[in-house]
Backbone as CSV, one residue per row, in Angstrom:
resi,resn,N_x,N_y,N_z,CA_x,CA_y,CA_z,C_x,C_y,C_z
1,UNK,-5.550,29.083,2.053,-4.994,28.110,2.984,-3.738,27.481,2.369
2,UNK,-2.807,27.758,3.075,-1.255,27.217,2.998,-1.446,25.660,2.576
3,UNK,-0.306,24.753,1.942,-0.263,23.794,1.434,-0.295,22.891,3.048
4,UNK,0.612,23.230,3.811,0.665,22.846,5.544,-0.230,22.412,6.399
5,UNK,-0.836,23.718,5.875,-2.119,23.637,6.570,-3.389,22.896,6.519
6,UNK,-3.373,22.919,5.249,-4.235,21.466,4.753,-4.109,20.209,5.192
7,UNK,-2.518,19.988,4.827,-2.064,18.553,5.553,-2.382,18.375,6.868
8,UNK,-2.545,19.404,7.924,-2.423,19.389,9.348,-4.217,19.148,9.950
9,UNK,-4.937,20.143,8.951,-6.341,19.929,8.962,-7.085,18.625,8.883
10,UNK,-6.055,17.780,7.843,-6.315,16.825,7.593,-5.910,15.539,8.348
11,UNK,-4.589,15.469,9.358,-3.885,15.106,9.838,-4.708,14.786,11.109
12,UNK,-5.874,15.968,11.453,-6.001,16.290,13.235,-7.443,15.430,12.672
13,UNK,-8.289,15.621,11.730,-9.396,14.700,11.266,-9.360,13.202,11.504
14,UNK,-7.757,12.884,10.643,-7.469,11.370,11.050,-7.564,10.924,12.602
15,UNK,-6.840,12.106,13.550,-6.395,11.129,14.747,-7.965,11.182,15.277
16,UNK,-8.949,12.610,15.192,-9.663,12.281,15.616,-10.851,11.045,15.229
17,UNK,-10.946,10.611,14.288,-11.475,10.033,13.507,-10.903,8.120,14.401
18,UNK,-9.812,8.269,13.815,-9.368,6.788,14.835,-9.825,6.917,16.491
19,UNK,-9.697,8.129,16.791,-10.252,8.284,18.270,-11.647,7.641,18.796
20,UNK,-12.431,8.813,17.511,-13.837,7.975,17.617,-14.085,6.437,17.138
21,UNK,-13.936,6.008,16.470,-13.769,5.048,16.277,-13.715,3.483,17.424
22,UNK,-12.352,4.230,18.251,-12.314,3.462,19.780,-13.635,3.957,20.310
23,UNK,-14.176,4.870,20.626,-14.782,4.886,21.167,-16.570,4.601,21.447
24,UNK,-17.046,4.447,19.853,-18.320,4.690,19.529,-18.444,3.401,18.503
25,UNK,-19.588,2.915,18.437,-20.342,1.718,18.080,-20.885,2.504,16.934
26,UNK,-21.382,1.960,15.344,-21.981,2.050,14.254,-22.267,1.152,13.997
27,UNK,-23.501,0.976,13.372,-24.724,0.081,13.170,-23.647,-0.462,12.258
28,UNK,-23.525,-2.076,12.309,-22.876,-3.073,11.020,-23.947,-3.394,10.218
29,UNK,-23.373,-3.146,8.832,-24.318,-3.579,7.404,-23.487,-4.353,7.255
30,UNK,-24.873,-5.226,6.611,-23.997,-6.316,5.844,-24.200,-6.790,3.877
31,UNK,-23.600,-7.105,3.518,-23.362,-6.860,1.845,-23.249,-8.214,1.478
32,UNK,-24.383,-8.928,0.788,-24.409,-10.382,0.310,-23.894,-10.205,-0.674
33,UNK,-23.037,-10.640,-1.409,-22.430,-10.952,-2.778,-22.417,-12.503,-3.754
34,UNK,-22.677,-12.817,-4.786,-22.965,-13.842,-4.867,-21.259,-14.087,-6.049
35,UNK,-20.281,-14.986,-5.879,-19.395,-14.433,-6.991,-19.241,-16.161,-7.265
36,UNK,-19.181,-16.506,-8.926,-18.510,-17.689,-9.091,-20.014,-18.973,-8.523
37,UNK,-20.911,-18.322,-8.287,-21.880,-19.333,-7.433,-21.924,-19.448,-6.090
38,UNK,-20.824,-18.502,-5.537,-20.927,-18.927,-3.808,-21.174,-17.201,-3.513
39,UNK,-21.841,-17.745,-2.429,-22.369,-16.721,-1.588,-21.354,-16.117,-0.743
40,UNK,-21.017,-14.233,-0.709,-20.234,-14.089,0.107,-20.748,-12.733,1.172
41,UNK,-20.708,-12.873,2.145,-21.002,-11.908,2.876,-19.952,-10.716,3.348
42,UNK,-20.090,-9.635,3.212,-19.283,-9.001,3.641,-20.143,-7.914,4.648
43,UNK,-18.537,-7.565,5.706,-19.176,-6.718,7.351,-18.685,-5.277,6.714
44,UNK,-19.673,-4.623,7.021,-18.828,-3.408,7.378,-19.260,-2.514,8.657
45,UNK,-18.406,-2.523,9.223,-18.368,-2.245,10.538,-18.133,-1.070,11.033
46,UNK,-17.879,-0.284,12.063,-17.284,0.593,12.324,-16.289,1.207,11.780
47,UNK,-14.805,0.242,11.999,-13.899,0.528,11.924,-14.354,1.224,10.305
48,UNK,-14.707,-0.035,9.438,-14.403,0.342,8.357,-15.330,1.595,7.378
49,UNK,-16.641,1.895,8.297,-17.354,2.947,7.967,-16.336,4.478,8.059
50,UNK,-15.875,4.434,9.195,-14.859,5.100,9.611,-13.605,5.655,8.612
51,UNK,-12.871,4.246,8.288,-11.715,4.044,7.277,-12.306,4.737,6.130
52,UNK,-13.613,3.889,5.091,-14.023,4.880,4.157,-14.076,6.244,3.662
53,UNK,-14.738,6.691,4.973,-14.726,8.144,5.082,-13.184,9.129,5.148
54,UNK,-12.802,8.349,6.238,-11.051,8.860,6.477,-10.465,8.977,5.004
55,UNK,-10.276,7.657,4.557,-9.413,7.722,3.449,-10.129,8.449,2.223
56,UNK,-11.062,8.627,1.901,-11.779,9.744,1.112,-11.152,11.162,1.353
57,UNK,-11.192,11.329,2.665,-10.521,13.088,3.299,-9.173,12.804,3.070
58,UNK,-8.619,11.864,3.024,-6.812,12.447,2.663,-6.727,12.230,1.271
59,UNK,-6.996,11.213,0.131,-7.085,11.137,-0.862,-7.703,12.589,-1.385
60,UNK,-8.483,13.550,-0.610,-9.284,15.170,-1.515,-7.654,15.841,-1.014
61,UNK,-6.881,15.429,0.105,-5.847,16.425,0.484,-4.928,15.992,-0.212
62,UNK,-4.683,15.075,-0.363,-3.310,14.427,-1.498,-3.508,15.037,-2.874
63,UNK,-5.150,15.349,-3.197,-5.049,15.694,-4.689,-4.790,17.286,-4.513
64,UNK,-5.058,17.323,-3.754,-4.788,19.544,-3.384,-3.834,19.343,-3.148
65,UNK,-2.851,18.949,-2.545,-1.087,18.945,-2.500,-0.809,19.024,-3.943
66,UNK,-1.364,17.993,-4.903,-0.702,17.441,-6.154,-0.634,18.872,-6.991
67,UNK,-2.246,18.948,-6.602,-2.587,19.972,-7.872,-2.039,21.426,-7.442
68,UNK,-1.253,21.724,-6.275,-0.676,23.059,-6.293,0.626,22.880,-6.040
69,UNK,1.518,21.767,-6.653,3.065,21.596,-7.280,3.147,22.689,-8.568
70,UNK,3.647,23.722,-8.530,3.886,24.080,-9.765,4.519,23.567,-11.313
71,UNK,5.342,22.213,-10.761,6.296,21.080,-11.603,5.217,20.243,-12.118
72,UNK,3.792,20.219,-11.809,3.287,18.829,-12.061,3.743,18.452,-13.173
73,UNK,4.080,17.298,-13.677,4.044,17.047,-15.057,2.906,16.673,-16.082
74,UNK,2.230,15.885,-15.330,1.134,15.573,-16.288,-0.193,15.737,-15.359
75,UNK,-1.181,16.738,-16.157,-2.364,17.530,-15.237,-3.606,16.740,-15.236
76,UNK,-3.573,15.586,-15.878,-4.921,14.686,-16.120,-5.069,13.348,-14.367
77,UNK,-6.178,13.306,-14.536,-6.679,13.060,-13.359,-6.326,11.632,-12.886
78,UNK,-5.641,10.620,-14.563,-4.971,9.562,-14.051,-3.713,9.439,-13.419
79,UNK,-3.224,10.531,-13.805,-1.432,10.876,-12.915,-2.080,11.183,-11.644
80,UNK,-2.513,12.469,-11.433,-2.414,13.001,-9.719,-3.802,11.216,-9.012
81,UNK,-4.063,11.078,-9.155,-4.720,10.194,-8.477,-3.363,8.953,-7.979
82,UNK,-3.031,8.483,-8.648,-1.456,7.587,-8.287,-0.887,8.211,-6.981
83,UNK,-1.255,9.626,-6.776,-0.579,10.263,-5.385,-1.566,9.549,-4.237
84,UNK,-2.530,9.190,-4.309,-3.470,8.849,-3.291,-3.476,7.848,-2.825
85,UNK,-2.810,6.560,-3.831,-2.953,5.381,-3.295,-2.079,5.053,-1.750
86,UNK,-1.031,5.402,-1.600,-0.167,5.594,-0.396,-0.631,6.202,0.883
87,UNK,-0.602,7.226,0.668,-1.644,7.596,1.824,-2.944,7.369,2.294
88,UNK,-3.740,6.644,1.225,-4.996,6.236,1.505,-4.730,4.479,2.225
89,UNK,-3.803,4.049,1.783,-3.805,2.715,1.942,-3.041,2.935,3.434
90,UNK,-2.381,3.674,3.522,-2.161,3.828,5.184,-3.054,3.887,6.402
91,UNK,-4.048,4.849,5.827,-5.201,5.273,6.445,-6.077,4.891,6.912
92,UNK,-6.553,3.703,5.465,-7.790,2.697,5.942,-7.502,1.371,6.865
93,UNK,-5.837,1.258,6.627,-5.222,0.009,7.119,-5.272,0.228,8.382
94,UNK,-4.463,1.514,8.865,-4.722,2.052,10.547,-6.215,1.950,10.797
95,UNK,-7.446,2.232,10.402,-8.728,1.559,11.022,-9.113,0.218,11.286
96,UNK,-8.304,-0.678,10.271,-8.621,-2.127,10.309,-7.912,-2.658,11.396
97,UNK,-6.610,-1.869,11.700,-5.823,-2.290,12.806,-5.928,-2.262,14.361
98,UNK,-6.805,-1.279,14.473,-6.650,-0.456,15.535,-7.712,-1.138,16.126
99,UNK,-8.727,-2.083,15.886,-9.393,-2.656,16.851,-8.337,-4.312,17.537
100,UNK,-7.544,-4.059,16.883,-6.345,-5.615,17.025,-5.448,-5.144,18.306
101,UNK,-5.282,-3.645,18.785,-4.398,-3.585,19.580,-5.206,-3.641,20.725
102,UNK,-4.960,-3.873,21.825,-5.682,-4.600,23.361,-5.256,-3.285,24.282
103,UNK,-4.360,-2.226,24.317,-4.791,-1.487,25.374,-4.416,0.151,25.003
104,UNK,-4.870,0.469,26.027,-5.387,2.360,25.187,-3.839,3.276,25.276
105,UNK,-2.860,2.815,25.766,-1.905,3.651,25.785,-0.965,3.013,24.403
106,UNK,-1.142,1.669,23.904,-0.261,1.426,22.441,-1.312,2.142,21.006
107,UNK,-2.514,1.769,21.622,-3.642,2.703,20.429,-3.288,4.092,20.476
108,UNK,-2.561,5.045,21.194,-2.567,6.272,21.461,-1.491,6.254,20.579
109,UNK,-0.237,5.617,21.417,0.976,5.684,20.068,0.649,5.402,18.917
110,UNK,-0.354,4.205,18.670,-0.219,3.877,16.994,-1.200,4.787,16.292
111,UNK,-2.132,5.577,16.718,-2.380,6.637,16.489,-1.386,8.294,16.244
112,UNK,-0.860,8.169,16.768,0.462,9.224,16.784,1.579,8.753,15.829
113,UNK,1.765,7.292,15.651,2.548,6.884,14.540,1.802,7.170,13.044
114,UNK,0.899,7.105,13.010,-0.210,6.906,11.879,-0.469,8.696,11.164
115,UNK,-0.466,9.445,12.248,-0.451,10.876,11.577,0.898,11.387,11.440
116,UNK,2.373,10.849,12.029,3.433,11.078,11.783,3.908,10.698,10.107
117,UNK,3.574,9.469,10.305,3.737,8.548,9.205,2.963,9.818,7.876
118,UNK,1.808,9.709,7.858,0.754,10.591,7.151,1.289,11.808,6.420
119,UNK,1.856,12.576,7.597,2.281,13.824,6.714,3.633,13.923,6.565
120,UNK,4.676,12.804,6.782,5.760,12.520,6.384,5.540,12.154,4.662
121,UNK,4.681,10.903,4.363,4.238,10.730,3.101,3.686,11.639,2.422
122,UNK,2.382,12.519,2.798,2.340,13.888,1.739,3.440,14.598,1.817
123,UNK,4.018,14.828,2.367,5.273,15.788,2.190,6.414,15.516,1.487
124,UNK,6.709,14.249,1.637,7.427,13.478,0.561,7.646,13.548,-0.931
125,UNK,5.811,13.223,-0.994,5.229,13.068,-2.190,5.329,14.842,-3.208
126,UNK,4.750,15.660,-2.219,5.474,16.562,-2.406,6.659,17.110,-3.543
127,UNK,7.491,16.699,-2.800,9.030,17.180,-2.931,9.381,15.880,-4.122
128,UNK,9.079,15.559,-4.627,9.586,14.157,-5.213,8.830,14.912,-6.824
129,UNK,7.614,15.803,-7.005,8.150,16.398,-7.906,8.632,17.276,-8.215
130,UNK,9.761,18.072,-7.643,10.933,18.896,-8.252,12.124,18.159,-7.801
131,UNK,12.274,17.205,-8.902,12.988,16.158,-9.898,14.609,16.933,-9.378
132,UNK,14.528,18.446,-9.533,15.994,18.883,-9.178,16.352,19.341,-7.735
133,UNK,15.293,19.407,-7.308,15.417,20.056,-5.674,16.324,18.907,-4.549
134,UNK,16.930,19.567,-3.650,17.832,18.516,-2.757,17.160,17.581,-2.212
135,UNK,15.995,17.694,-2.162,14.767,16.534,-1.093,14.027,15.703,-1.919
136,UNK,14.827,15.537,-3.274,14.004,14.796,-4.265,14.749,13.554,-4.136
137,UNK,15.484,13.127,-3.807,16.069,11.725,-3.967,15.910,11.313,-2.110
138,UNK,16.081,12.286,-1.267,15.507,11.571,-0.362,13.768,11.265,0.163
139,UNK,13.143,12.163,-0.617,11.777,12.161,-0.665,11.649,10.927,-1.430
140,UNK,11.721,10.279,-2.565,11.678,8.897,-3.285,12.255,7.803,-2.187
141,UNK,13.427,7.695,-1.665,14.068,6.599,-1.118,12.593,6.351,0.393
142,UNK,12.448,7.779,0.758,11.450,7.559,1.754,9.885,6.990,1.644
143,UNK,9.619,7.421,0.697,8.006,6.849,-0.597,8.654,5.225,-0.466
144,UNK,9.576,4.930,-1.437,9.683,3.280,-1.423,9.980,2.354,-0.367
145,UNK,10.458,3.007,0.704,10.536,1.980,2.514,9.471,2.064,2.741
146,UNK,8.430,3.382,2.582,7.059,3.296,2.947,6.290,2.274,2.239
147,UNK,6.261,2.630,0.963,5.387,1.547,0.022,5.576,0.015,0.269
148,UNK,7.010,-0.230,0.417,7.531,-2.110,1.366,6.719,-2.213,2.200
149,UNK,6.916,-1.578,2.766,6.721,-1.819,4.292,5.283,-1.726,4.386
150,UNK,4.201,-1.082,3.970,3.023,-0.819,3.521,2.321,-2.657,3.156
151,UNK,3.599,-2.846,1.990,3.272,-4.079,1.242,3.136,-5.361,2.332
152,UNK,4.583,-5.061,3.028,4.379,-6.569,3.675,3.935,-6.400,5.017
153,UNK,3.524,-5.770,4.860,2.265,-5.599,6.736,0.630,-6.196,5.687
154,UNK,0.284,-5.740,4.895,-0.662,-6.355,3.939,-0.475,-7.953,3.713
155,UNK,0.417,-8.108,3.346,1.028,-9.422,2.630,0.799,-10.360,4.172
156,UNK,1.246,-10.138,5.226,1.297,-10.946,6.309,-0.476,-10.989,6.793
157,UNK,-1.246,-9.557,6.906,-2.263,-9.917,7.356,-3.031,-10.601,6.085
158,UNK,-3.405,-10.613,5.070,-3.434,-11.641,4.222,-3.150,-12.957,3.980
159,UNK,-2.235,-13.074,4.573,-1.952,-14.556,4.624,-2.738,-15.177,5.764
160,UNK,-2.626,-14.585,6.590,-3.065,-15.179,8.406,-4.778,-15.001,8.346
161,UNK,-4.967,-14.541,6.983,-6.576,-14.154,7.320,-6.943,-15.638,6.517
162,UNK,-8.348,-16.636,7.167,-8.605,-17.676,7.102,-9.683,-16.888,5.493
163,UNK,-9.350,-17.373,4.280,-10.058,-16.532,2.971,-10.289,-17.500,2.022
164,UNK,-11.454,-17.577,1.240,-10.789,-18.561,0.129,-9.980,-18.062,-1.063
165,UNK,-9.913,-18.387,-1.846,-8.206,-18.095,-2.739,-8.887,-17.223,-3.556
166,UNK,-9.830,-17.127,-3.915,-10.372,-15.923,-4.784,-9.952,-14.432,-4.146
167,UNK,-11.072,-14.471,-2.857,-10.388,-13.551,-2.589,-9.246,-12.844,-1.828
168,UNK,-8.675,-13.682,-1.719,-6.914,-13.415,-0.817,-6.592,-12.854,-2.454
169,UNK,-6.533,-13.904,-3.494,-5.656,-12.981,-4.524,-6.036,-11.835,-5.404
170,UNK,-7.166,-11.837,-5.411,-8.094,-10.600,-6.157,-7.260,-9.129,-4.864
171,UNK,-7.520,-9.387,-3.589,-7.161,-8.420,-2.881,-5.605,-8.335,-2.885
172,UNK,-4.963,-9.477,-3.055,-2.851,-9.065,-3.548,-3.252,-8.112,-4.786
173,UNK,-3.889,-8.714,-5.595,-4.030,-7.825,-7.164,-4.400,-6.725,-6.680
174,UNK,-5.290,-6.148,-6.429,-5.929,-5.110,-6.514,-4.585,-4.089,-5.057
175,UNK,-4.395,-4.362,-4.319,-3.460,-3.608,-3.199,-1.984,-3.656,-3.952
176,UNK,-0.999,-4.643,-4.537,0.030,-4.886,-4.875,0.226,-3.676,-6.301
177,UNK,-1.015,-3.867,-6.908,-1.099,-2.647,-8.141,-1.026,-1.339,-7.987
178,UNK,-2.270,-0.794,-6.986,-2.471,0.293,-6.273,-0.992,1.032,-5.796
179,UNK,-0.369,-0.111,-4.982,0.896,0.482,-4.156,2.280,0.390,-5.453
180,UNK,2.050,-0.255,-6.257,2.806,-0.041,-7.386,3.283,1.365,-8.160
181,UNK,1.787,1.546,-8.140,1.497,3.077,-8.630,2.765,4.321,-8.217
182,UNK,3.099,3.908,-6.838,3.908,5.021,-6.061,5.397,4.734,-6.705
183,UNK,5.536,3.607,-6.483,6.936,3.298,-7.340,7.232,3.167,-8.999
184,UNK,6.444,3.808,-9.730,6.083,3.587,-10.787,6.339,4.899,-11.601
185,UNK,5.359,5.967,-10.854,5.105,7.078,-11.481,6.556,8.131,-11.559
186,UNK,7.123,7.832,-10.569,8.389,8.880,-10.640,9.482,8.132,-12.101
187,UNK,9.083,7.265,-12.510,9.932,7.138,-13.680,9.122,6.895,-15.344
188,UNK,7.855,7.002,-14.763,6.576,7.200,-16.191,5.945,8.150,-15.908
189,UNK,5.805,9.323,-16.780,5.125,10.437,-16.841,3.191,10.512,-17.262
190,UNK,3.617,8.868,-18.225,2.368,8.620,-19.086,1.142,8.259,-18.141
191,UNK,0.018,8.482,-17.557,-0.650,7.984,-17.027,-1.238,6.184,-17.274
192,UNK,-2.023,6.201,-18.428,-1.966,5.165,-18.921,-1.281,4.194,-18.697
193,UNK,0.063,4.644,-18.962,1.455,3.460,-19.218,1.940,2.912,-17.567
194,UNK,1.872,4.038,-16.780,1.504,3.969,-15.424,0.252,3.175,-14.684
195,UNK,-0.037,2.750,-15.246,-1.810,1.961,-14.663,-1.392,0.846,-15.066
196,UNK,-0.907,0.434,-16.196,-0.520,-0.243,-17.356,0.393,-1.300,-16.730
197,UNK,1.770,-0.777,-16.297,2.210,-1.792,-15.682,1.757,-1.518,-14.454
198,UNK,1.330,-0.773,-13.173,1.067,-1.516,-12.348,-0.059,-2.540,-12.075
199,UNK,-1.042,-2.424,-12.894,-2.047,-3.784,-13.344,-1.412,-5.240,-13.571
200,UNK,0.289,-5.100,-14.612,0.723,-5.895,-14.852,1.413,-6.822,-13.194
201,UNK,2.006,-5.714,-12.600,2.873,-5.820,-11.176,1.648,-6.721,-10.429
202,UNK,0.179,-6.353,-10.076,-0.942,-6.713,-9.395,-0.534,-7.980,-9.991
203,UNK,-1.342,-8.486,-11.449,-1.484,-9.907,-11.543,-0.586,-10.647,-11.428
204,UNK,0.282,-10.583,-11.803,1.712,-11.272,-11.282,1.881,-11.846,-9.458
205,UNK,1.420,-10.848,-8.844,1.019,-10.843,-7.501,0.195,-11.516,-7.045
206,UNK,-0.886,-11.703,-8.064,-2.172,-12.610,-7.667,-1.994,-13.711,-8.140
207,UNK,-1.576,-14.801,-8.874,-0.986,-15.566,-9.287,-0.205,-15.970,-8.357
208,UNK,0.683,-15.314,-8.047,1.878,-15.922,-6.880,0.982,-16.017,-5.439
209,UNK,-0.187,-15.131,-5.679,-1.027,-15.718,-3.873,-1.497,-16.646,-4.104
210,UNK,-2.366,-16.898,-5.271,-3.347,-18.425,-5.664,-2.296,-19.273,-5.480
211,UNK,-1.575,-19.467,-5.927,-0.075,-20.778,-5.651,0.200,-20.968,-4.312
212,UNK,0.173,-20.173,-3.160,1.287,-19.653,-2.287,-0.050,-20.145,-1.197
213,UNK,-1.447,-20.340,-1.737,-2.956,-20.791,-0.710,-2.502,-21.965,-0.825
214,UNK,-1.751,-22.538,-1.375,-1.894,-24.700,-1.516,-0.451,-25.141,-0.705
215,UNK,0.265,-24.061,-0.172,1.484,-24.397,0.475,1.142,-23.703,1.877
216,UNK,1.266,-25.054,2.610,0.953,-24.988,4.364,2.016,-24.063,4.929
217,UNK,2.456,-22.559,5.208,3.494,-22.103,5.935,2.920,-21.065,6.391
218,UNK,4.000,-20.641,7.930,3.570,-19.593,8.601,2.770,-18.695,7.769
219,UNK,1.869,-17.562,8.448,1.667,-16.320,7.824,2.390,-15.196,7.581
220,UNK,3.424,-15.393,9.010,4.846,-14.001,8.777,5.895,-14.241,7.454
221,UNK,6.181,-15.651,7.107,6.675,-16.360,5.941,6.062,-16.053,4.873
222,UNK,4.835,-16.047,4.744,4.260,-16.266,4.041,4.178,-15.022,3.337
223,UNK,4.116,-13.868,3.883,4.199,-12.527,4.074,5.418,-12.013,2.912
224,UNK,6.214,-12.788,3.858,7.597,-12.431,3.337,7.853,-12.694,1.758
225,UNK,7.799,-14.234,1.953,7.964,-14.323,0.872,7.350,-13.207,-0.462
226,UNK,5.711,-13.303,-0.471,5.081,-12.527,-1.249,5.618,-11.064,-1.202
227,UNK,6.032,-10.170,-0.379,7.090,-9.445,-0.162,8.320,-9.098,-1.256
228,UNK,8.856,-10.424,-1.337,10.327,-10.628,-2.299,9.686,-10.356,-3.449
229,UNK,8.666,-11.697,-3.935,8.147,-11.485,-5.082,7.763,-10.292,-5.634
230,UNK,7.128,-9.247,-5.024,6.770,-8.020,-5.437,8.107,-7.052,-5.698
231,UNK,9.100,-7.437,-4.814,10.191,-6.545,-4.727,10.590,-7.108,-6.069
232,UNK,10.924,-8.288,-6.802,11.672,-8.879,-7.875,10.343,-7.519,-8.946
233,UNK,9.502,-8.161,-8.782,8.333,-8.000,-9.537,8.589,-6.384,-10.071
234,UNK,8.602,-5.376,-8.747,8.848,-3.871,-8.599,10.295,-3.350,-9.260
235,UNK,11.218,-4.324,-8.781,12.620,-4.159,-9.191,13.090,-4.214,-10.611
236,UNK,12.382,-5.152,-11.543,12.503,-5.498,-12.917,11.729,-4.393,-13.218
237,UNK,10.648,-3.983,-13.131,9.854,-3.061,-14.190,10.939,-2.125,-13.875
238,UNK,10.670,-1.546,-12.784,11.767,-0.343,-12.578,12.965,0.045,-13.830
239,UNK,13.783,-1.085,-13.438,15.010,-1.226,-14.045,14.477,-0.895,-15.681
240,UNK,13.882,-1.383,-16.221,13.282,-1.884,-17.525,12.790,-0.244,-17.820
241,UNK,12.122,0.151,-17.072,11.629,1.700,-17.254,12.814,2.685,-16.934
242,UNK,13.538,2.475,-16.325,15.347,3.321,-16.354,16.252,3.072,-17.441
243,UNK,15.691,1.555,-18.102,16.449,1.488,-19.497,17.837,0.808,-19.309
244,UNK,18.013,0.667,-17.823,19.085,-0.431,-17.459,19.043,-1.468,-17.203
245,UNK,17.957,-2.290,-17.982,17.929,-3.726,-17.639,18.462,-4.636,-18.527
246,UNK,19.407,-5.523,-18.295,20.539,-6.143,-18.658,20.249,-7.603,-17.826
247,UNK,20.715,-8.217,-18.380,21.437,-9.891,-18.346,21.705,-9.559,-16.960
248,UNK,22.953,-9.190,-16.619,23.148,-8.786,-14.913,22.436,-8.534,-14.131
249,UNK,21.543,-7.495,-14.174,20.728,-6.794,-13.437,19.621,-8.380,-13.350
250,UNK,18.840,-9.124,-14.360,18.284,-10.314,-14.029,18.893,-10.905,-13.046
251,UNK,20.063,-11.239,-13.562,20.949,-12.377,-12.776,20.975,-11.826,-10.965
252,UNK,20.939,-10.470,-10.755,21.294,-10.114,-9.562,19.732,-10.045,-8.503
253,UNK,19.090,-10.302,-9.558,17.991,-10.691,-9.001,17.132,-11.811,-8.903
254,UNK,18.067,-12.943,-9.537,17.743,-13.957,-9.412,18.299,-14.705,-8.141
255,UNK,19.684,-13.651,-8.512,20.337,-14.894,-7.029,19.707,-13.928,-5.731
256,UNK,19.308,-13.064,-5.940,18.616,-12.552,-4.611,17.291,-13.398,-3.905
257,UNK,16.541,-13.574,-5.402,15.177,-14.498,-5.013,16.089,-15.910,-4.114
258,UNK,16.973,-16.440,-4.858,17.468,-17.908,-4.415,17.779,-17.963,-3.161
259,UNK,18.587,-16.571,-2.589,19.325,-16.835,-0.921,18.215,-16.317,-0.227
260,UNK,17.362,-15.171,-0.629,16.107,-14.942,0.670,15.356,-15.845,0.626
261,UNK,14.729,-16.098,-1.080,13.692,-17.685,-0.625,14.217,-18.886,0.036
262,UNK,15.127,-19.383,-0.042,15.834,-20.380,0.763,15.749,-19.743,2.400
263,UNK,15.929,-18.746,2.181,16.233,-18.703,4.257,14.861,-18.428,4.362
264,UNK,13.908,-18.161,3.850,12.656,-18.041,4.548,11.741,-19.423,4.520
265,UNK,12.246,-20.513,3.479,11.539,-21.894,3.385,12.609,-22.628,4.948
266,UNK,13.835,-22.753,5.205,14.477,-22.512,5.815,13.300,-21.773,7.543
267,UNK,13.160,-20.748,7.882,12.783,-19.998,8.879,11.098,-20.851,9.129
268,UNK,10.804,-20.938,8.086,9.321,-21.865,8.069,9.465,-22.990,8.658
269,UNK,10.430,-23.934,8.246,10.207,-25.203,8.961,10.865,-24.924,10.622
270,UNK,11.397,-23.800,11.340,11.731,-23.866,12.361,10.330,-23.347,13.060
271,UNK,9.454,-22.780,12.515,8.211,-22.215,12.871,7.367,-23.204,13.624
């Protein structure tokens, strides 16, 4: 079976999978957790019985893409796994979403966006390792609008979700790291060193959500902001791992934090 073909096998699973989903009821379990002394309950529902499973089947197809690159660079199971976080985090997010949209002809599109999206990203991912091939610099530029954009659709429903601060920031940490991974690996070969800072990228992230729970502002703001932060956050390691990080390169990202955070504290109070 062709590399294509996999993706497509896998592709027609998803839509059907969100299909059922609309359509069919699964028994909700529920998961008592006790953390810190408080009791926490967690649902899992349909959607997300669903999502589980889904994102399991593209994460086995992301690692069969990985593992039949002839370029791989590094063959251990902490590199090719970094390919999964992107597409999996697409995957499960489209289940959590898809009970939020209200009528069956925008669920159809965002279903059709969701497997477009899908094998645009394996294919990407793809091509991004042969480092010399013509589709390698646009395969990367396309991975990192995805991975943003990934981020602050997270970042906004996070904010707007009523949570206590534990876990709003445990979940920035743990998603902000994960999606790190994608922007990370094309300039660290090392697995390790790759986990390494994006663990570092996560807490940094979680920190800035625990702070960001004691300040009353929109959730789309709120979004945003955490957004920038990750971008500063993403932008410095980067740089630092390209070996061009300089006095300037800070500075150009300092005054970046200063004029977007201002217009978005700014956009808040018109809210």
């Amino acid at each position: 079976m062709s590399r294509s073909e996999q993706t497509w096998i896998t592709i027609g699973f998803i839509i059907c999978g969100l299909l059922l989903a609309s359509l069919i009821t699964l028994p909700t379990r529920l998961i008592t957790l006790t953390v810190l002394g408080s009791e926490l309950q967690l649902s899992i529902n349909t959607t997300v019985q669903f999502g589980i499973l889904l994102t399991a089947l593209v994460c086995l197809c992301s690692e069969m893409t990985v593992r039949s690159h002839p370029n791989l660079p590094d063959s251990s199971f902490g590199y090719s796994v970094t390919f999964w976080i992107l597409p999996g985090v697409i995957t499960f997010f489209s289940f959590i979403i898809l009970p939020n949209i209200p009528s069956w002809l925008l669920r159809v599109s965002f279903i059709g966006l969701v497997a477009l999206l899908l094998s645009l990203v394996l294919s990407m991912q793809y091509h991004t390792m042969d480092y010399s091939g013509k589709m390698a610099w646009p395969a990367r530029l396309t991975l990192q609008v995805a991975v943003y954009l990934a981020a602050l659709i997270f970042y906004i429903v996070i904010s707007s979700a009523p949570m206590r601060a534990l876990i709003s920031a445990t979940s920035v940490l743990a998603v902000s790291a994960m999606l790190s991974l994608e922007l990370i690996r094309e300039l660290e070969s090392n697995s390790k060193r790759i986990w390494l800072y994006a663990l570092i990228i996560g807490l940094v992230m979680s920190e800035c959500k625990w702070a960001l729970n004691y300040v009353k502002m929109d959730a789309r703001v709120g979004g945003a902001i955490l957004l920038l932060l990750y971008y500063l956050a993403t932008g410095l390691t980067r740089s630092m791992l390209q070996k061009r990080l300089s006095g300037r390169v800070v500075l150009e990202y300092s005054l970046i934090a200063v004029f977007c955070g201002s217009l978005l504290l700014l956009v808040n109070r018109w809210l």
